[in-house]
C-alpha positions in Angstrom: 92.8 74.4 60.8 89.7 73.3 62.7 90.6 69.5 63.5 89.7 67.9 66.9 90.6 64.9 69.1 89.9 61.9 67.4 89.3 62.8 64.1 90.6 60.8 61.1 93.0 63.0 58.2 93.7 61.6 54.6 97.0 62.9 53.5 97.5 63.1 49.7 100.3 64.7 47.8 103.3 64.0 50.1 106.8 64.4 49.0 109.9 65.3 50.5 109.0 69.2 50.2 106.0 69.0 52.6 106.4 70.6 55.6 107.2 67.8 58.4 106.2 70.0 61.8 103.0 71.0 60.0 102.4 67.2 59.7 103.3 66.4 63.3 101.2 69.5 64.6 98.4 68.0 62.6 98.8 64.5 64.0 99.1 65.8 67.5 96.2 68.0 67.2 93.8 65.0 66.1 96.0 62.6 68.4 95.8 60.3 65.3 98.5 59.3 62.4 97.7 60.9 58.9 96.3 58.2 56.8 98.8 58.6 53.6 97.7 58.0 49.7 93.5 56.5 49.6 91.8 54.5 52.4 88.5 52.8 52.3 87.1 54.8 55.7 84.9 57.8 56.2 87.5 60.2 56.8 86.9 63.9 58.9 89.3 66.5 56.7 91.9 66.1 53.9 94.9 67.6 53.5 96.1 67.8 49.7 99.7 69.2 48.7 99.1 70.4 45.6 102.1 72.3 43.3 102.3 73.9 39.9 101.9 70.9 37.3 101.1 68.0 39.8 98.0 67.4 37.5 94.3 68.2 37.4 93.0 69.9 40.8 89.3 69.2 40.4 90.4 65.2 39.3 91.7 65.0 42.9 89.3 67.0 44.8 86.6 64.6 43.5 88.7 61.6 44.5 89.3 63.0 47.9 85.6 63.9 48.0 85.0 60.3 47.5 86.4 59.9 51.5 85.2 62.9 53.5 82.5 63.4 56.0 79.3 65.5 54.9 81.2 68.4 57.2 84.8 68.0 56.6 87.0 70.7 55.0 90.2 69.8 52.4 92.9 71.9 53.2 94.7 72.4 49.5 97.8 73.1 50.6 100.3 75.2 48.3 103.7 76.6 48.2 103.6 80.2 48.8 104.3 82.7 46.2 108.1 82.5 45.0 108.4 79.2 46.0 109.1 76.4 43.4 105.4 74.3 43.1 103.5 77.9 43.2 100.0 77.1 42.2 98.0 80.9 41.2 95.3 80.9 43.3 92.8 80.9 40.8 93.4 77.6 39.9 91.7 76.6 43.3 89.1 79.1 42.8 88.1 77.8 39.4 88.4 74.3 40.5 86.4 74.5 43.3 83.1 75.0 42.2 83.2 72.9 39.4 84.2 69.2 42.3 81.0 71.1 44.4 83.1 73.0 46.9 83.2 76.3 48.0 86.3 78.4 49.5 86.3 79.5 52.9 89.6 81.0 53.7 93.0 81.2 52.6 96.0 81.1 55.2 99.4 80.9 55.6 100.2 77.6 57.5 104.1 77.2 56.9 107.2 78.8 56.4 106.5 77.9 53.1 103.2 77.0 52.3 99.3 78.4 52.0 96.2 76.6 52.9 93.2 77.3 51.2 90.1 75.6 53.3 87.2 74.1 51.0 84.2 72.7 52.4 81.2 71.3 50.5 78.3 73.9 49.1 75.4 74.0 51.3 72.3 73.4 49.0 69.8 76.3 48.9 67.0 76.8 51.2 63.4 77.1 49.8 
């Protein structure tokens, strides 16, 4: 997923379906405790558990936006296809653009769940 010692990661979307090693691979990755729900700090990724009707995706990339670094990703993380929660992966692709992000790669990351990496469009050289 790209994270490193020391960085800070905003969790958002948890429930009881999330996937609790992925978590504790995350945290010992980063050697830091996901910061759950909205903080006031600079934070260096996001991870957002997003499922079929949880609400409006570009909404809550914008919020989570509002907290990451000029370089961090937000990993949307979905069920995978079959799984109760499946979100059609266009829906990230459409919302995407639209909250200024751009999709890097798709990957499974769980027994069942996806990660699609976003990261913020670099503006055009003249």
């Amino acid at each position: 997923m790209g994270f490193a010692a020391g960085e800070l990661i905003l969790e958002v979307g948890y429930g009881p379906d999330c996937d609790d090693v992925l978590r504790s691979e995350i945290s010992t990755m980063t050697g830091t405790q996901l910061i759950e729900g909205h903080t006031t700090e600079v934070v260096d990724g996001v991870i957002l558990w997003w499922r079929d009707g949880d609400g409006d995706l570009v909404d809550e990339l914008m919020d989570a936006l509002t907290y990451l670094s000029e370089t961090g990703p937000i990993w949307v993380l979905t069920p995978k296809l079959g799984r109760d929660g499946h979100v059609d992966s266009s829906e990230i692709q459409d919302a995407a653009p639209i909250a200024g992000l751009s999709q890097t790669s798709t990957i499974a990351l769980a027994q069942d769940w996806a990660g699609t990496r976003l990261v913020a469009r670099k503006a055009g050289k003249r």
